[in-house]
C-alpha positions as CSV (number, residue, x, y, z in Angstrom):
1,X,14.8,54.2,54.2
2,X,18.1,53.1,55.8
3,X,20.8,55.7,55.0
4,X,23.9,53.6,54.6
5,X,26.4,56.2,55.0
6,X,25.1,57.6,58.5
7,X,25.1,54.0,59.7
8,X,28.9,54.2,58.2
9,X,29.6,57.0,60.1
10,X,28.5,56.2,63.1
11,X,29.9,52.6,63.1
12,X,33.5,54.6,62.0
13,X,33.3,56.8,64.7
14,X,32.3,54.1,67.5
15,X,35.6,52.5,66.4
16,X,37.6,55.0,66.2
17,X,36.7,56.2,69.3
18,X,37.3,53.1,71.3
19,X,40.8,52.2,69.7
20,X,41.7,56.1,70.8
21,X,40.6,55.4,74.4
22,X,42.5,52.5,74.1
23,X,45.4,54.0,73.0
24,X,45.2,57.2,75.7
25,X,44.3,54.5,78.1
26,X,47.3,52.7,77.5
27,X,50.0,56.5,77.5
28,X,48.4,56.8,80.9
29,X,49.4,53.3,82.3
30,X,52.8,53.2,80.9
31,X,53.6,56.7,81.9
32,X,53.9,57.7,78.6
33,X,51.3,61.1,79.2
34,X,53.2,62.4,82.3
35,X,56.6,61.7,80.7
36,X,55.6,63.4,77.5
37,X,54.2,66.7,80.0
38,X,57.7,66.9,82.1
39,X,60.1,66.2,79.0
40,X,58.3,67.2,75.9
41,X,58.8,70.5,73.9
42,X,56.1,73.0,74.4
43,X,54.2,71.9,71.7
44,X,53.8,68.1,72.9
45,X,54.0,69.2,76.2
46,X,50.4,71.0,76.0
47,X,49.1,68.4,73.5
48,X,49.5,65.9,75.9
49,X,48.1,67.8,78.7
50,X,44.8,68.0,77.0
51,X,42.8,65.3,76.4
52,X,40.4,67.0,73.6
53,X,43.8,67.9,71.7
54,X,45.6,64.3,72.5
55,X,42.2,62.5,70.7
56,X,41.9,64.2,67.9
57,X,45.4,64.1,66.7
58,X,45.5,60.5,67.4
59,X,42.1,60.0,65.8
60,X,43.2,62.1,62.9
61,X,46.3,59.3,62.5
62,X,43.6,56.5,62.5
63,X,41.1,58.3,60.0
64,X,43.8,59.1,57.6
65,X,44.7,56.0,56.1
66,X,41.4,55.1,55.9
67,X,40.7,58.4,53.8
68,X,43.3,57.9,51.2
69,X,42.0,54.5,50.4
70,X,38.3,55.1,50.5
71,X,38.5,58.9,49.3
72,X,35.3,59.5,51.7
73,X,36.1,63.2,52.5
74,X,33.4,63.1,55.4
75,X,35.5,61.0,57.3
76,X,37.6,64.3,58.3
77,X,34.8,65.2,60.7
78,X,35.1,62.0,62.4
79,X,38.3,63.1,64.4
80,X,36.6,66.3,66.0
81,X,33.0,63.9,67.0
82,X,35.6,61.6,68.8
83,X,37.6,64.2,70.7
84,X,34.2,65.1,71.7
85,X,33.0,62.0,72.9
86,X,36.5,61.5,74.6
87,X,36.8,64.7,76.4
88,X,33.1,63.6,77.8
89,X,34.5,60.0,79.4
90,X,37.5,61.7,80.6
C-alpha cells in the first residue's frame, strides 16, 4: 500500500525546502545576510550567521500558514528536516 501522508510529507518538504534556498539564495545576492551580520541586534545578528538557524525560522514562516489551514500538526517537523537538508547544500 501507498501511504498518502508520507508521500505528503515528503513532497511538503521538497517544496519547502527549495523555496527556502531560494529565499537564503536570494539574502546572499542582495547583501541582505552580511548586512543583517554587521547591523543587526545580537539576536539577528547570530541567526543570520548560521545557516541551520536562518532555514528553519524561514521554513517555520512557510509551514505556518499552511498549518492553520490544514490543522496537520506533523507539518511542525517539516521545518527542522529542511534546516537539515539546507545546512547539508550549504
Amino acid at each position: 500500500m501507498i501511504h498518502y501522508a508520507l508521500i505528503n510529507g515528503l513532497i511538503i518538504t521538497a517544496v519547502v525546502t527549495l523555496l527556502t534556498h531560494g529565499i537564503i539564495t536570494f539574502f546572499e545576492k542582495s547583501g541582505v545576510l552580511e548586512w543583517m551580520q554587521g547591523n543587526g541586534n545580537k539576536f539577528f545578528s547570530k541567526m543570520f550567521s548560521c545557516y541551520f538557524c536562518l532555514s528553519h525560522h524561514i521554513a517555520l514562516i512557510i509551514v505556518i500558514p499552511s498549518l492553520c489551514i490544514n490543522q496537520n500538526w506533523i507539518e511542525l517537523f517539516v521545518p527542522l528536516s529542511v534546516a537539515g537538508i539546507i545546512n547539508l547544500i550549504k
